[in-house]
MARKOL-713047 format. One record per residue: residue in one letter; x, y, z of N, C-alpha, C in turn. Coordinates in steps of 0.1 Angstrom, whole numbers. Example, Ala and Ser with C-alpha at 12.3 -4.5 7.8 and 13.67 -1.06 7.14 Angstrom:
// residues 2
ATOM rest    nu    nv    nw   cau   cav   caw    cu    cv    cw
ATOM    A   132   -57    78   123   -45    78   132   -33    78
ATOM    S   128   -22    71   137   -11    71   129     0    79
END
This chain:
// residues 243
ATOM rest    nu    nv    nw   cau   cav   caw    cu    cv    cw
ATOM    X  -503   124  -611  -489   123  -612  -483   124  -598
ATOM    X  -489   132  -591  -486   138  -578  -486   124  -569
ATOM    X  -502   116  -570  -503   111  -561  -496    92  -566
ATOM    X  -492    93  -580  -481    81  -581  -469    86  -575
ATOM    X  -464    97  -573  -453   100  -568  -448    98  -552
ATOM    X  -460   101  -543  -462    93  -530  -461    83  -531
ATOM    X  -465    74  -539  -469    60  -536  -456    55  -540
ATOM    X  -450    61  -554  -435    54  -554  -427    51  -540
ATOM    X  -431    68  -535  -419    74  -522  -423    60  -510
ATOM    X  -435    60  -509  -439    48  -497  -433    38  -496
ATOM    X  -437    33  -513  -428    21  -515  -413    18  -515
ATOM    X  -405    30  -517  -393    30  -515  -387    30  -498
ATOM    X  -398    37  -490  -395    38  -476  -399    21  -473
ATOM    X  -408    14  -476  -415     3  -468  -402    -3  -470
ATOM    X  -390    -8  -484  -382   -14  -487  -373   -10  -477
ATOM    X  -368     0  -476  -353     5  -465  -358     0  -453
ATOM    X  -371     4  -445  -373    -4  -433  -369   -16  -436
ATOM    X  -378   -25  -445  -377   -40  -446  -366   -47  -447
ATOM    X  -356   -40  -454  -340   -46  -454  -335   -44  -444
ATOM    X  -340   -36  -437  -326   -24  -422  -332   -34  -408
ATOM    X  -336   -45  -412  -339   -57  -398  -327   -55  -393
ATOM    X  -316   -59  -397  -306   -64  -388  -295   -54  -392
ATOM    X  -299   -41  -391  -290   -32  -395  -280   -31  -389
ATOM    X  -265   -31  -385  -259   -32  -374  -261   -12  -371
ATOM    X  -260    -3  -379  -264     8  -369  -274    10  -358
ATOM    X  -286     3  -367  -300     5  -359  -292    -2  -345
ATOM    X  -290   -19  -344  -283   -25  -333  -278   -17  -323
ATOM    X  -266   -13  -330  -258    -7  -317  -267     6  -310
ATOM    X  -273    15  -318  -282    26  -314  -295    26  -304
ATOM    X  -300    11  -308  -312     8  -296  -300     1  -285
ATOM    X  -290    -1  -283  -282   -10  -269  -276     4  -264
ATOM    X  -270    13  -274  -268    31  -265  -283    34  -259
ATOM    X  -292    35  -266  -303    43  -263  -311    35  -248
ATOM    X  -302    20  -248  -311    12  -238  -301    17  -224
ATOM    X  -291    18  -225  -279    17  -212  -272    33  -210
ATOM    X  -273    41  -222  -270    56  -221  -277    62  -225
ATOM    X  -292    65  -224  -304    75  -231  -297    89  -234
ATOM    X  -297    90  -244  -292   106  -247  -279   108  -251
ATOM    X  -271    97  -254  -257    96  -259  -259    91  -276
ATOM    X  -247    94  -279  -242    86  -298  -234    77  -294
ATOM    X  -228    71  -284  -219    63  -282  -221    55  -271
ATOM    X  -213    47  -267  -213    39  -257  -201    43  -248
ATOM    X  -204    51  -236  -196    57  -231  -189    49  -223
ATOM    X  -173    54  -215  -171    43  -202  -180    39  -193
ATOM    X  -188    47  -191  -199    46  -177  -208    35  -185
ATOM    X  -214    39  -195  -218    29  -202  -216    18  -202
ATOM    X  -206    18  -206  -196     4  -204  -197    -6  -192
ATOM    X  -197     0  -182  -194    -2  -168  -211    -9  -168
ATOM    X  -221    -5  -170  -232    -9  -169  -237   -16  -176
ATOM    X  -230   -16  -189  -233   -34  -200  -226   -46  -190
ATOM    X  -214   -40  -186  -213   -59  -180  -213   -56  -166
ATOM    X  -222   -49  -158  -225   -49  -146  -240   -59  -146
ATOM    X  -249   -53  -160  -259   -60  -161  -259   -72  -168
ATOM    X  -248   -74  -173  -243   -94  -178  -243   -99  -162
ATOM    X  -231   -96  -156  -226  -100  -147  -242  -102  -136
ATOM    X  -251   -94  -137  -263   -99  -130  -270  -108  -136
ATOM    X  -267  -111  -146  -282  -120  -158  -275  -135  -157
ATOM    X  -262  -141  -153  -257  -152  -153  -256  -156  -136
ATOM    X  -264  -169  -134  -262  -172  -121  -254  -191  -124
ATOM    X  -248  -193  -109  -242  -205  -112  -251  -208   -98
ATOM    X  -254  -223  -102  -262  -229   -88  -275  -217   -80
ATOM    X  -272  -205   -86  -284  -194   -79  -276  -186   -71
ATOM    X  -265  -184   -76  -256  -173   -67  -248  -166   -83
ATOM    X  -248  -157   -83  -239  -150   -93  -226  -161   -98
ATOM    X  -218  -158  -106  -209  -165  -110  -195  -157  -108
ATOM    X  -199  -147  -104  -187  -141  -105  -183  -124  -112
ATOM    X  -176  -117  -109  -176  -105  -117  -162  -107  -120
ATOM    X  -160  -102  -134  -144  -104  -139  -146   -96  -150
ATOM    X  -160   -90  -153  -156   -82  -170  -154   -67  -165
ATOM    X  -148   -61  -172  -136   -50  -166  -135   -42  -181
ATOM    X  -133   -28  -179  -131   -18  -193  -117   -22  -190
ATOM    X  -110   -25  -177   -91   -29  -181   -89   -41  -187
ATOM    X   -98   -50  -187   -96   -63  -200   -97   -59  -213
ATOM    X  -104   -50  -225  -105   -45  -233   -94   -48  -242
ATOM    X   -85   -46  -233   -73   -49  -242   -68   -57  -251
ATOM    X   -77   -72  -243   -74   -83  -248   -81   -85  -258
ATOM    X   -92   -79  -266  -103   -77  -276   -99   -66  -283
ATOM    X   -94   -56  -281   -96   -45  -288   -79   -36  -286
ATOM    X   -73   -33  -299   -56   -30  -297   -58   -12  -297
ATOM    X   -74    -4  -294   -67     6  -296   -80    14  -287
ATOM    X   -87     6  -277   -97    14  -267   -94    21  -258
ATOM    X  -101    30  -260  -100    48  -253  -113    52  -246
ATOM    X  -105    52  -231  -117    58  -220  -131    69  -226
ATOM    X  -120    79  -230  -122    92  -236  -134    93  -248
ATOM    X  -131    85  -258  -135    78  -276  -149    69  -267
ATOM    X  -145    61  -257  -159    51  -253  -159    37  -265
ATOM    X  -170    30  -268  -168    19  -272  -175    23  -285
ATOM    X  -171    23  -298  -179    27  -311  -180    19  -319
ATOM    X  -192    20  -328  -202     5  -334  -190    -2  -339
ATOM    X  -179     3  -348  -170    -8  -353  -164   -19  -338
ATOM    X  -158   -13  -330  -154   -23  -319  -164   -23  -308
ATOM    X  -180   -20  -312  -188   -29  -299  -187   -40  -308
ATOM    X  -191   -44  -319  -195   -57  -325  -184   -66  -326
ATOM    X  -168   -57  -323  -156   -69  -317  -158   -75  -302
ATOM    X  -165   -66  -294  -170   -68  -280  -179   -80  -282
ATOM    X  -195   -77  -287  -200   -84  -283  -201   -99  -283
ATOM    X  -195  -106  -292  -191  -123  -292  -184  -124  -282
ATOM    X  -176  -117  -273  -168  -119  -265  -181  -116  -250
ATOM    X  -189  -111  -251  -201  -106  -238  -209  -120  -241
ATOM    X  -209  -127  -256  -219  -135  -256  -213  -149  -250
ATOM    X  -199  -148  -251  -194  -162  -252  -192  -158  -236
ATOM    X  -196  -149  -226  -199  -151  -212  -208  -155  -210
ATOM    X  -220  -156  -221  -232  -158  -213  -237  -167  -214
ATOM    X  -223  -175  -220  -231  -186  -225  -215  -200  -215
ATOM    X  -206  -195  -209  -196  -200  -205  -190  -188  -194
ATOM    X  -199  -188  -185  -191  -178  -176  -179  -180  -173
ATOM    X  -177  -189  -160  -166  -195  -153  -154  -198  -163
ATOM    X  -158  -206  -177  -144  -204  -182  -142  -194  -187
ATOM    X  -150  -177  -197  -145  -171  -199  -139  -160  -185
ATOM    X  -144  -162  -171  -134  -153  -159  -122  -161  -161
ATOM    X  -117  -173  -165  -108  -178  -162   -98  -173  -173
ATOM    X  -105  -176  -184   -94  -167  -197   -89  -155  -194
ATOM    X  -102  -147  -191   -99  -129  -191   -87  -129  -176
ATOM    X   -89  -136  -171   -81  -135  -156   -65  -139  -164
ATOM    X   -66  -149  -170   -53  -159  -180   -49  -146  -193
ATOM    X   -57  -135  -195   -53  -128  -203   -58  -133  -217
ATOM    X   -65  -142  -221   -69  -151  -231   -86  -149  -236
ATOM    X   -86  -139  -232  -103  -136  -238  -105  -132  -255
ATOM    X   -96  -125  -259   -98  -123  -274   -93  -140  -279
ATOM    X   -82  -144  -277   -82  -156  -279   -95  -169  -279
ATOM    X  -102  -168  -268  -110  -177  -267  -119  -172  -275
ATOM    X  -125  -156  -276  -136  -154  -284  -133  -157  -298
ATOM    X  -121  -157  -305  -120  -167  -314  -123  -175  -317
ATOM    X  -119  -188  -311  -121  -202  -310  -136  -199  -308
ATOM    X  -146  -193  -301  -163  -191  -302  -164  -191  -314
ATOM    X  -162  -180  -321  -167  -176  -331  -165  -187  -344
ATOM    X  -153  -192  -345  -152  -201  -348  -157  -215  -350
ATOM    X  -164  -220  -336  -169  -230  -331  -186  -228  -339
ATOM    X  -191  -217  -339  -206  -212  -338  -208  -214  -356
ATOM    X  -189  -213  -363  -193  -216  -376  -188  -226  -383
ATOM    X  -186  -233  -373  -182  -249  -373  -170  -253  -383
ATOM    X  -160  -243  -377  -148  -246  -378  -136  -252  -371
ATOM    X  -129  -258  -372  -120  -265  -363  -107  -253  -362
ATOM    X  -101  -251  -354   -92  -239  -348   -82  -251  -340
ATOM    X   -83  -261  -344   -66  -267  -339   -58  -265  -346
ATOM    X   -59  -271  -357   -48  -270  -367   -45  -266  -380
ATOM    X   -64  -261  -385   -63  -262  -399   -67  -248  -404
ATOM    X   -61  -241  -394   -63  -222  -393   -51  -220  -402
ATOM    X   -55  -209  -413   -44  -208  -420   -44  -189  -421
ATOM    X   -51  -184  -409   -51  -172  -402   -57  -166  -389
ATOM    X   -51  -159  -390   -52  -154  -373   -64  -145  -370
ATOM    X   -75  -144  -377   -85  -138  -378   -98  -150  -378
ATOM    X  -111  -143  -366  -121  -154  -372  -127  -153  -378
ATOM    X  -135  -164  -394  -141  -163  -400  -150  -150  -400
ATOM    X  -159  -147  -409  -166  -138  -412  -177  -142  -417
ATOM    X  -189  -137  -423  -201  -141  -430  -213  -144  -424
ATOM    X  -221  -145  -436  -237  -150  -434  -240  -164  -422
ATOM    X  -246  -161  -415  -248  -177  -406  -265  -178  -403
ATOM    X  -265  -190  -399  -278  -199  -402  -287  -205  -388
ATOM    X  -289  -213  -386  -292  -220  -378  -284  -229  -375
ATOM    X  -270  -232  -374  -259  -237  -375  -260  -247  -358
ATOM    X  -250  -259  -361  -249  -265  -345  -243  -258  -339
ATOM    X  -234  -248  -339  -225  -240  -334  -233  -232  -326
ATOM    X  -245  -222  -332  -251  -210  -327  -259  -222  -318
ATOM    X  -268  -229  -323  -278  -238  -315  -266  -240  -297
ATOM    X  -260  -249  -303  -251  -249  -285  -246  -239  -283
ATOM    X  -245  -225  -287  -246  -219  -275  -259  -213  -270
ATOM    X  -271  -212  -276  -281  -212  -270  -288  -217  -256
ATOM    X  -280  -232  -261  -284  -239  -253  -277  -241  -236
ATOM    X  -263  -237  -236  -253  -232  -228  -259  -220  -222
ATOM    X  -263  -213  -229  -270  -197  -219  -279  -203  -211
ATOM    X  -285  -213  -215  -298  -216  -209  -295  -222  -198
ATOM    X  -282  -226  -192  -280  -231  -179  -277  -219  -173
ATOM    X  -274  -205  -175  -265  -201  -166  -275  -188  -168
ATOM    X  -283  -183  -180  -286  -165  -182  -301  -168  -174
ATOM    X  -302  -158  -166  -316  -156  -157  -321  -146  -165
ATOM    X  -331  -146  -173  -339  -138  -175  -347  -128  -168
ATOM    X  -350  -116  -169  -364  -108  -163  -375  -111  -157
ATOM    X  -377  -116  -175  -393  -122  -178  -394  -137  -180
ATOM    X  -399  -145  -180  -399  -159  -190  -410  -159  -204
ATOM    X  -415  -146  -205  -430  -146  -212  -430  -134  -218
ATOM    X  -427  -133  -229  -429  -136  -243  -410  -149  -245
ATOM    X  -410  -158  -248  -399  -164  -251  -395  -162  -265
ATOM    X  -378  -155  -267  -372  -152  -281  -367  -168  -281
ATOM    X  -368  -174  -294  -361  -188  -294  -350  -181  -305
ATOM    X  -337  -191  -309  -329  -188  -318  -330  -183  -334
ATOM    X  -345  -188  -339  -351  -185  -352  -356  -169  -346
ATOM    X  -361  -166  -338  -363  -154  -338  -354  -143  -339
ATOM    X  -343  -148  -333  -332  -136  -331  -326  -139  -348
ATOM    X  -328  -151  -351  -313  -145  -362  -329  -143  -375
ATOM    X  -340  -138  -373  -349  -133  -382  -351  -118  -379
ATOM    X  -347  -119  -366  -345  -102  -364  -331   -95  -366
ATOM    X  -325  -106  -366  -305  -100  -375  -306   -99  -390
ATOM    X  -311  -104  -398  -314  -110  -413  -317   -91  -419
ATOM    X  -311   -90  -429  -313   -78  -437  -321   -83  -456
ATOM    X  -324   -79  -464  -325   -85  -476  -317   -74  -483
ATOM    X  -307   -80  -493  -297   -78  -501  -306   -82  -513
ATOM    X  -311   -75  -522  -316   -80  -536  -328   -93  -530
ATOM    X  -326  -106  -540  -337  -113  -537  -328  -119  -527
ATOM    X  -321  -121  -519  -311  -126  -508  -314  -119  -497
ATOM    X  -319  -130  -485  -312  -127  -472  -303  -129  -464
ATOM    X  -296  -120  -458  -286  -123  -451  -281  -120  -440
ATOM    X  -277  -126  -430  -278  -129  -417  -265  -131  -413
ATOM    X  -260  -116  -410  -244  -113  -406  -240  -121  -389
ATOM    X  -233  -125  -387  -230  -129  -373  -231  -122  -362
ATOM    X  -223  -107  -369  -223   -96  -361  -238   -93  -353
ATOM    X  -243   -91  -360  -259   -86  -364  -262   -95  -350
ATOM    X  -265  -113  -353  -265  -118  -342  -269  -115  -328
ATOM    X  -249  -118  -327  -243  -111  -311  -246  -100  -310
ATOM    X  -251   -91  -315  -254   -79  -312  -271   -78  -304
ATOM    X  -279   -84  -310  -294   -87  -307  -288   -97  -294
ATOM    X  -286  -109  -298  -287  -114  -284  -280  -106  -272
ATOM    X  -271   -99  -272  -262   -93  -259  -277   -82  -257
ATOM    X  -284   -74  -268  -292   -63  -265  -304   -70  -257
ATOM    X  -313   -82  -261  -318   -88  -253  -315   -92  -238
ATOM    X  -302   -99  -240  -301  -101  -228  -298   -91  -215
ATOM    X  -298   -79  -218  -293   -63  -212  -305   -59  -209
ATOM    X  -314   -62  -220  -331   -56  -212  -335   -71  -208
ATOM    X  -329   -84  -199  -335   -90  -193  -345  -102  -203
ATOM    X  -346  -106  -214  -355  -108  -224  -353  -123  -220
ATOM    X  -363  -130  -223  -363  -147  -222  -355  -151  -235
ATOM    X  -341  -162  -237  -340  -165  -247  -338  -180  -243
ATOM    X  -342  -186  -256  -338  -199  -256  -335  -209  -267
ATOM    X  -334  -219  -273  -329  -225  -282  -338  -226  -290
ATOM    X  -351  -229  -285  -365  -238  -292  -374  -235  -285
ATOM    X  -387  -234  -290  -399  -237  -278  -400  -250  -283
ATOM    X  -409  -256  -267  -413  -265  -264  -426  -266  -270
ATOM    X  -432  -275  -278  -446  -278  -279  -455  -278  -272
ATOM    X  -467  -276  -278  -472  -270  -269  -480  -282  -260
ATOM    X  -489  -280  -250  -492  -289  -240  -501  -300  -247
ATOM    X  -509  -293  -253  -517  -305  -263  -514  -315  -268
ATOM    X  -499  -310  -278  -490  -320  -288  -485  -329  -278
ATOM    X  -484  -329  -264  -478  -346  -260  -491  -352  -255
ATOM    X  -501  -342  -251  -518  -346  -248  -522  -360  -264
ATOM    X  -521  -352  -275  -522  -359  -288  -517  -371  -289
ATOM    X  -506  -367  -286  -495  -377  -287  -496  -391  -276
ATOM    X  -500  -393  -266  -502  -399  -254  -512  -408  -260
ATOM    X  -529  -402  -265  -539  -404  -266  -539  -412  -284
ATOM    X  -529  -406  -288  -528  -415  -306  -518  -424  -301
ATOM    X  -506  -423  -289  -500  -440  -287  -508  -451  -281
ATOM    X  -519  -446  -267  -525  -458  -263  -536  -457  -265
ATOM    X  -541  -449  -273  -558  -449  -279  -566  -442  -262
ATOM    X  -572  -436  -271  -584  -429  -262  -596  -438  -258
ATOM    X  -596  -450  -256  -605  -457  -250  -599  -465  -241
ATOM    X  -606  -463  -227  -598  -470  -217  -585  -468  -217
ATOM    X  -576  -460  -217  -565  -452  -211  -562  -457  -195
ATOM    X  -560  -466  -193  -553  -467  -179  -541  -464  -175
ATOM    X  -538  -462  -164  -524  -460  -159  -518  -473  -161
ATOM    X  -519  -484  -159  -509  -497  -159  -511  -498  -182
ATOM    X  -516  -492  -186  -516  -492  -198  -502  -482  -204
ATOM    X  -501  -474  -196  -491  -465  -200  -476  -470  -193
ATOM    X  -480  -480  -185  -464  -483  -178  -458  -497  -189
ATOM    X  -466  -501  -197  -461  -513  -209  -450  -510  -212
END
């Protein structure tokens, strides 16, 4: 009896890990634990060193792009941030779309936040990633919400970071299936894959430096294969391959 009673308990622990992937507490708690060791929060100082270390991870042509993220822009994202209070999980995850849509559009988001227009534009992101139109056919002032996918939205901006975010490492490479399988929680027989969750992993990635990218590339063989099944493996010449 004793020892079904462990084994229920195991089973019930393996479950809570296995759904709590993309927990947004776990989230925000490993991005404190990465930039404030020894805090519950995300302090100002903290603060000061999440987009000191964006502001290093984005190069334009191989020179920085610029510094313009500021705890005095805040404002424009968040109606009620306090030096004192620091940045807490409800309003980091209003933050982060707005850190991500730097790292994926520097130069125009310094130009917003400079224009006063950064919650604004992180709108129109968030929006864009869930492939909604935000000209005309907004029938509120809030952006969508919910489950997201592999969507063309999230894909380009993937692929936008990839001009501008300088990685650490290039090796181990996170592609976009990986991050939104490390955001994904299971709800009953449902998984689901909050947006928040997301931006949250990618901005934490990109803070410890992490390779991201849209796709891997196949691997060296598959165009090897591919070369050798278009002009056949016998007699392969060079003027064979310029036809």
């Amino acid at each position: 009896m004793e020892a079904r009673s462990v084994l229920v308990l195991c089973f019930a622990c393996l479950s809570v890990f296995t759904g709590a992937r993309g927990d947004k507490k776990d989230i925000y708690a490993k991005i404190v634990d990465l930039v404030a060791p020894g805090k519950e929060f995300l302090t100002e100082d903290a603060l000061l060193s999440v987009f000191e270390r964006l502001e290093n991870r984005v190069q334009c042509s191989g020179v920085s792009c610029g510094k313009c993220l500021s705890v005095d822009h805040l404002s424009q994202l968040l109606s009620n941030y306090s030096s004192s209070q620091g940045l807490q999980m409800e309003d980091f995850f209003t933050v982060a779309p707005a850190c991500c849509l730097f790292l994926s559009a520097p130069l125009e988001t310094c130009r917003a936040i400079q224009e006063g227009r950064w919650g604004v534009e992180t709108d129109h992101f968030i929006e864009m990633i869930y492939g909604h139109d935000h000209d005309h056919n907004n029938t509120t002032d809030h952006p969508p919400h919910g489950d997201i996918g592999e969507s063309e939205g999230l894909e380009m901006m993937f692929y936008e970071m990839e001009k501008f975010y300088q990685p650490e490492t290039h090796e181990p490479c996170l592609t976009m299936k990986d991050i939104l399988e490390e955001s994904s929680h299971q709800h009953g027989d449902h998984t689901h894959t909050e947006l928040d969750s997301v931006m949250g992993n990618v901005l934490y990635h990109a803070l410890r430096g992490d390779c991201m990218k849209a796709h891997h590339l196949p691997e060296q063989q598959y165009f090897l294969d591919y070369i050798f099944s278009h002009f056949g493996s016998d007699n392969l010449m060079l003027h064979g391959m310029t036809v």
